[in-house]
matplotlib code that plots the C-alpha trace (Angstrom):
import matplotlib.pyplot as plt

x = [110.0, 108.4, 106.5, 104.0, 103.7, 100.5, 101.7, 98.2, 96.9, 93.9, 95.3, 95.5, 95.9, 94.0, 91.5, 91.4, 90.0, 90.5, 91.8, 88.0, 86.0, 83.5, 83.7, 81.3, 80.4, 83.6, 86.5, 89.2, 91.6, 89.7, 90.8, 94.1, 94.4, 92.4, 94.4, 98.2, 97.3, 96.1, 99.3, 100.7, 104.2, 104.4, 101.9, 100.5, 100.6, 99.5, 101.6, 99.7, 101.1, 100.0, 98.1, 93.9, 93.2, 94.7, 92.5, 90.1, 92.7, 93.6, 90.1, 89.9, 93.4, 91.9, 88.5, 90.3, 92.7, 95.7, 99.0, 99.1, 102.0, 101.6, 104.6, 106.2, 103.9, 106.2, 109.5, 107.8, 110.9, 111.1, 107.5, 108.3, 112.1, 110.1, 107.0, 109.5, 111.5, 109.9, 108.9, 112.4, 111.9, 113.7, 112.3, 109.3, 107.2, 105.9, 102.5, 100.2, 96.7, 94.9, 95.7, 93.2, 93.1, 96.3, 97.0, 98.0, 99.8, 101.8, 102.7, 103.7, 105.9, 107.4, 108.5, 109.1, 111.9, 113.5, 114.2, 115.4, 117.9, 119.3, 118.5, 118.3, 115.5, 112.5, 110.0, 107.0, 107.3, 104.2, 105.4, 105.5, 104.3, 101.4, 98.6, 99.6, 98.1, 100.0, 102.7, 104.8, 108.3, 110.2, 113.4, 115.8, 115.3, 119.2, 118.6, 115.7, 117.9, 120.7, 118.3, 116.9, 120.2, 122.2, 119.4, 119.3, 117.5, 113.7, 112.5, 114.5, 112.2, 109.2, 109.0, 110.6, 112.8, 115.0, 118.3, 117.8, 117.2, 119.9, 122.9, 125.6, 126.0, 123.0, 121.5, 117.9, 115.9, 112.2, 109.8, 107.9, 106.0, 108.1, 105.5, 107.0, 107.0, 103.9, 102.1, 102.2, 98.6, 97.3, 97.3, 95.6, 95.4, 94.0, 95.4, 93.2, 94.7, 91.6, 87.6, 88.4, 90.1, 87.3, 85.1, 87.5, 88.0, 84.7, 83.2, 86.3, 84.7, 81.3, 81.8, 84.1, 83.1, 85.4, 87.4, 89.4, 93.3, 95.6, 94.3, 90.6, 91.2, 93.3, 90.6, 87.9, 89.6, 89.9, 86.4, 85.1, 87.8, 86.5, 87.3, 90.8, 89.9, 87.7, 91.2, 93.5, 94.9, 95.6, 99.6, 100.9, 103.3, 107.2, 109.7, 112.1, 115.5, 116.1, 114.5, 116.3, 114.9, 111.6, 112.0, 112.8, 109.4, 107.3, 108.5, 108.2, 104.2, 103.8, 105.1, 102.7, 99.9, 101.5, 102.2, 105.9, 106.7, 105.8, 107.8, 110.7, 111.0, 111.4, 114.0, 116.3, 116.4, 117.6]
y = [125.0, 122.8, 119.1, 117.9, 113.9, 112.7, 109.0, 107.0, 103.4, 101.4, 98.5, 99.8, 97.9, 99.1, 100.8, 99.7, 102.3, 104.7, 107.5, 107.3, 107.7, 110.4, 113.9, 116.2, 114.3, 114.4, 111.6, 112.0, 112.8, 115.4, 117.6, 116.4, 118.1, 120.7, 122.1, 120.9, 122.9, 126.0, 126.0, 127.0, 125.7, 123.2, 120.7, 118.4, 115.1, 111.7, 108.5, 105.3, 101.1, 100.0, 97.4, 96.8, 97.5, 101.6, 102.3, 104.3, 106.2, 106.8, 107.6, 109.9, 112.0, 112.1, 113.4, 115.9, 116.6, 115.9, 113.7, 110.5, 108.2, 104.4, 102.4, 100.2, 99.4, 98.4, 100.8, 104.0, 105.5, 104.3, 105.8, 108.9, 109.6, 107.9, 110.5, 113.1, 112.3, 113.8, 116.8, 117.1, 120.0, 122.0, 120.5, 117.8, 118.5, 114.9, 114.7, 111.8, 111.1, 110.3, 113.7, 115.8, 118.2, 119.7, 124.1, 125.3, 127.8, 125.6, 123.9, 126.9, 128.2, 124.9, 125.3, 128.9, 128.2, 125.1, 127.5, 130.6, 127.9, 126.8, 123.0, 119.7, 118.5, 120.3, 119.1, 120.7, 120.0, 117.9, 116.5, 119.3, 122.4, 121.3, 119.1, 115.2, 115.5, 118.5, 116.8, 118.2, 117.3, 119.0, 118.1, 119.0, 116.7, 116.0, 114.6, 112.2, 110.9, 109.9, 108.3, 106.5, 105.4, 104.6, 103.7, 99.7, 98.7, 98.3, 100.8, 103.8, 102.1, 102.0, 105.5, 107.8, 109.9, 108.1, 107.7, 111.8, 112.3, 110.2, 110.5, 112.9, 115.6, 116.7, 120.0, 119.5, 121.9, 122.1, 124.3, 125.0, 128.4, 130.5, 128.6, 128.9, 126.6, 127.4, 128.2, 124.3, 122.6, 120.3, 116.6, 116.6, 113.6, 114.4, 111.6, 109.1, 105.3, 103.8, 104.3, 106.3, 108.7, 109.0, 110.1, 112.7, 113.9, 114.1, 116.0, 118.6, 119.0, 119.2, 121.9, 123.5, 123.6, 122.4, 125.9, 125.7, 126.3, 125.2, 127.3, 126.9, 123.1, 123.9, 126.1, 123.6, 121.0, 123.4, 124.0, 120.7, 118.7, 115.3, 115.5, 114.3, 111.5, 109.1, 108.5, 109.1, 105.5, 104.9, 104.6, 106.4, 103.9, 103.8, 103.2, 100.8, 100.3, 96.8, 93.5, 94.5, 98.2, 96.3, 93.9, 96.6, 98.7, 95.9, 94.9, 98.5, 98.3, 95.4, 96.7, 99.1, 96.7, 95.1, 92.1, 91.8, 88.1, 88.6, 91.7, 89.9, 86.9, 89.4, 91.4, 88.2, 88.7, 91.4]
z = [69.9, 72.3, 72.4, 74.6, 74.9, 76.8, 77.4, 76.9, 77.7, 78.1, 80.1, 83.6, 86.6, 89.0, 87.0, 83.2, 80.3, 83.3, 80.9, 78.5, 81.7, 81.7, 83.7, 82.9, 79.8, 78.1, 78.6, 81.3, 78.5, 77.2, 80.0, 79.7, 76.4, 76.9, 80.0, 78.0, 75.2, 77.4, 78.5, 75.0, 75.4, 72.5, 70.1, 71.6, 70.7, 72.1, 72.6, 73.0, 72.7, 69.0, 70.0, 68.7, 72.8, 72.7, 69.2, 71.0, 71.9, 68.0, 67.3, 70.1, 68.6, 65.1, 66.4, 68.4, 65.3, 67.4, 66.9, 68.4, 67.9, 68.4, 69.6, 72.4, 75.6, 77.8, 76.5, 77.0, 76.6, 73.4, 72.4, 73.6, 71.8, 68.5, 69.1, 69.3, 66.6, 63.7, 65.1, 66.6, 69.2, 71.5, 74.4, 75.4, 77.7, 79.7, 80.8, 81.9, 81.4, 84.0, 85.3, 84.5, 87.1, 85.3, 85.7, 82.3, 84.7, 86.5, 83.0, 81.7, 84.7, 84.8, 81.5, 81.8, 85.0, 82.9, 80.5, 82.2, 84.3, 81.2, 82.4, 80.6, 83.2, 85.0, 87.1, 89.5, 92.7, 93.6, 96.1, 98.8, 96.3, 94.4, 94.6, 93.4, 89.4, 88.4, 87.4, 85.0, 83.5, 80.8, 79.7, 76.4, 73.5, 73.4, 77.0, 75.2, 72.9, 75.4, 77.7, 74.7, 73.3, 76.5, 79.5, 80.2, 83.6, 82.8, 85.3, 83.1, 80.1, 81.6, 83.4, 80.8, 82.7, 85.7, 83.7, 82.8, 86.8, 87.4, 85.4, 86.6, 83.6, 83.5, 85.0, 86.6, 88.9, 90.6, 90.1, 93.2, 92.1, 95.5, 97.6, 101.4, 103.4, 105.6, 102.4, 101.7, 100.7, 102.2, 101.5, 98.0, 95.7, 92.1, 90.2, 88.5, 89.7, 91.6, 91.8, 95.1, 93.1, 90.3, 93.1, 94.4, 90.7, 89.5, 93.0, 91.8, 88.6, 89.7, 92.5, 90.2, 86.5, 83.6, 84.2, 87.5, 88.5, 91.5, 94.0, 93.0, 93.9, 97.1, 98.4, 97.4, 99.5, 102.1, 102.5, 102.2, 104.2, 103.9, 100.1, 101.1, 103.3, 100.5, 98.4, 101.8, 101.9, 98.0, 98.1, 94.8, 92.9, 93.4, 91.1, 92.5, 91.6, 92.1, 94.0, 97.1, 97.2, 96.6, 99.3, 101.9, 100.9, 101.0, 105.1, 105.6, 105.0, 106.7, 109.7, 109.5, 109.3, 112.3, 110.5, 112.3, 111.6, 107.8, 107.9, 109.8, 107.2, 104.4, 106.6, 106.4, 102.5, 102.3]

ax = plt.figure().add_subplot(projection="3d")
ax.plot(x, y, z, "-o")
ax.set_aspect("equal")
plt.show()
C-alpha cells in the first residue's frame, strides 16, 4: 500500500499563495491532485505548516475530501514521517505543489521501477529525461522513519529526502522512462516559482486543455519554441550543503555576470 504526500504552503518567496492561483478556473493545486490521484499508486493526502496563513489550504482538502496533515514549516521532514504515520504504508510517494503539469504516467512508472528494483529510494529523472515539474520521488516508509529519526543538518529537514539520497545503505535508482539519449527534450521548465513561470504554465493549459501528458507538453514546446525562452533565465533552487558550497555557487554566478572583483573577494573565503 502506497502514500502520496503533496507538501503545501502559502508563504512563498518568490511568488506567495503561488499554489491557490487560478488555471483554467481551478487552483494550481487542483491539478496537482487531480493528476497524483490519476496515477492510482496510493491516497493522497496533503501536508501543510499549521499556522492561520496555510488554512486555505485545509479548506481546500476538506472541499476536495482529501487528507491534509498540518505540522512543522520549517522541518518538512518532520510533516511528512508525522503525515505518514498513521496511515503507515508501504511506501510514500513525494510530490510538490506548484507542479501541476505532473503525468500520472510518469508517476506511476516511477513507482512501478522502484518497486520492481526492490529500492528504498526512486526518483524521475527530470533533469535530463523529463520536463522540470514532473518530479517524482518514492521511497520505503522504513527509509522515512530513519531519515526522520537520525538526519540533523537543516537542509536534510527542510528538503525531505537528502539524508535518504545520501546515506550509504540504501538502494536508490532513476527512472528515466528508456528515453535515449538523442531522444532527450528540450529545455522545458513547468514548475511554478516565479510570474515567468505562471505565464509558461497557464499558455500549457490553454493550448492544451486540463487533459495533457509528457509528450503532449514536449511537442507543444516544440511547436511553439518561444514558450521556453519567457521563464529561460529563472535559476531552479539548490540545496547546498554547507556555507562553503554556498560561497563557491554564488562567485560562480557572478562570474558570469562578469562581476570578477566581486567574484574574486568571495573566492578568498573560501
Amino acid at each position: 500500500m502506497g502514500l502520496v504526500v503533496i507538501q503545501a504552503r502559502l508563504s512563498s518567496s518568490r511568488l506567495a499563495g503561488k499554489v491557490l492561483l487560478p488555471i483554467l478556473e481551478k487552483p494550481v493545486i487542483y491539478h496537482v491532485v487531480k493528476r497524483a490521484k490519476a496515477a492510482g499508486v496510493g491516497e493522497v493526502i496533503l501536508a501543510i505548516p499549521d499556522n492561520v496563513l496555510d488554512e486555505p489550504l485545509a479548506r481546500f482538502a476538506e472541499e476536495i475530501e482529501i487528507g491534509c496533515y498540518k505540522g512543522s514549516e520549517k522541518d518538512v521532514l518532520d510533516r511528512y514521517y508525522r503525515a505518514a504515520l498513521p496511515h503507515k504504508p508501504d511506501y510514500v510517494v513525494r510530490l510538490t505543489s506548484d507542479c501541476p503539469c505532473l503525468d500520472s504516467a510518469v508517476i506511476r512508472d516511477t513507482v512501478d521501477f522502484f518497486l520492481t528494483q526492490r529500492a528504498d529510494y526512486a526518483a524521475s529523472d527530470s533533469r535530463n529525461t523529463f520536463y522540470h515539474g514532473t518530479d517524482t520521488e518514492v521511497f520505503t516508509f522504513d527509509a522515512l522513519i530513519e531519515a526522520a529519526e537520525c538526519a540533523q543538518k537543516d537542509y536534510q529537514r527542510e528538503h525531505v529526502t537528502p539524508y535518504i539520497r545520501e546515506k550509504s545503505g540504501f538502494s536508490r535508482c532513476i527512472y528515466d522512462g528508456g528515453i535515449k539519449p538523442d531522444e532527450i527534450i528540450p529545455r522545458i521548465r513547468a514548475t511554478l516559482d516565479t510570474k515567468e513561470d505562471y505565464i509558461v504554465i497557464k499558455a500549457i493549459f490553454e493550448l492544451l486543455g486540463e487533459n495533457f501528458s509528457h509528450s503532449d507538453v514536449v511537442e507543444l514546446f516544440k511547436r511553439y519554441t518561444w514558450l521556453s525562452d519567457i521563464n529561460s533565465a529563472i535559476m531552479q533552487k539548490k540545496i547546498y550543503q554547507d556555507e562553503t558550497e554556498e560561497i563557491a555557487a554564488a562567485a560562480k554566478l557572478l562570474r558570469l555576470q562578469e562581476m570578477k572583483r566581486a567574484a574574486a573577494y568571495l573566492d578568498k573565503l573560501l
